[in-house]
N, C-alpha and C positions, 0 to 999 in steps of 0.2 A: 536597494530593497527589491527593487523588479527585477533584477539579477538574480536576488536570492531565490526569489518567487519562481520564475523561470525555471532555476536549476533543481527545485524541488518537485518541477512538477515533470523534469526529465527525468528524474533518479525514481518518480513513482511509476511513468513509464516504462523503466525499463524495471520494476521488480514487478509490472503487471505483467509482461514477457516473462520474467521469469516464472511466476505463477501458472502463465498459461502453461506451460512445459511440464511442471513438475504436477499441473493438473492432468494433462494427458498422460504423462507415467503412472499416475495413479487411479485413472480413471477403473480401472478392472478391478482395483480395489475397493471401493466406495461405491457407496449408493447415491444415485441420481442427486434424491432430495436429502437431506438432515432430516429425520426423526419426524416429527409431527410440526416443527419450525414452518415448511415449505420454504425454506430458504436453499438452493441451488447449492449441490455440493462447490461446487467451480470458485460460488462468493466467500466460502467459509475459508477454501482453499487459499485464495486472494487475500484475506482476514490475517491468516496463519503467518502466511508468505511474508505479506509487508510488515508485521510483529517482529517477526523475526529479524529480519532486514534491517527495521527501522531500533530494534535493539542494538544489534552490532552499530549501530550507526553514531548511535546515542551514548553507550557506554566504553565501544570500544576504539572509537575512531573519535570520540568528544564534538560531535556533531548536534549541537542543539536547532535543531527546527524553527523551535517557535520564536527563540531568540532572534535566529536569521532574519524570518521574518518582520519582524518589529512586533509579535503578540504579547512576547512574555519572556522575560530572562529567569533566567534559572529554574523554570519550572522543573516538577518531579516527571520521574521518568515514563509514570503511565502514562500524563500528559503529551508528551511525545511520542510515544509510543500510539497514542491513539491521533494526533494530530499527521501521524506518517501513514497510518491505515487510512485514514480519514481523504486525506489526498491521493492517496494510491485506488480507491476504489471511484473518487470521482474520475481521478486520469481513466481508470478502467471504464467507468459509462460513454466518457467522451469519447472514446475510441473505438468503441463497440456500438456506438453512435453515430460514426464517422464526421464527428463534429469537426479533428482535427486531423482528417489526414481526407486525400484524393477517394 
């Protein structure tokens, strides 16, 4: 189960990499903040990213999350789907926090 844990919190990793990228490609598009939210274009962006990601992950590679884990077998797919953002935006504080790196 620490395996599973581990390797989910590499795979948010690298889709917060990918985030950052597809956030700088788009930076000229978008404005700074979202709307009256004051939520950071960059987090919504992260949001989107690992949604997506953790869809393909979930439906089309039959990758359950939360099962891995030991939380929940068979959950519905929101459920993962928010349990894969969920993880993906903490990897992103940690990193950006240099909790976990040099």
């Amino acid at each position: 189960m620490l395996q599973d844990v581990l390797v989910l919190a590499v795979v948010g990793l690298s889709i917060q990499r990918i985030a950052e990228v597809i956030n700088v490609l788009l930076s000229s598009l978008i404005p700074a903040s979202i709307g009256g939210t004051g939520l950071p274009a960059s987090r919504v962006v992260l949001w989107i990213v690992a949604a997506i990601f953790g869809w393909v992950g979930v439906e089309q590679l039959g990758y359950d999350p939360l099962a891995s884990t030991g939380i929940a077998t068979g959950a519905a797919l929101v459920w993962n789907l928010l349990f894969v953002v969920t993880v993906t935006d903490a990897v992103d504080s940690l990193w950006k926090g240099r909790i976990i790196r040099r």
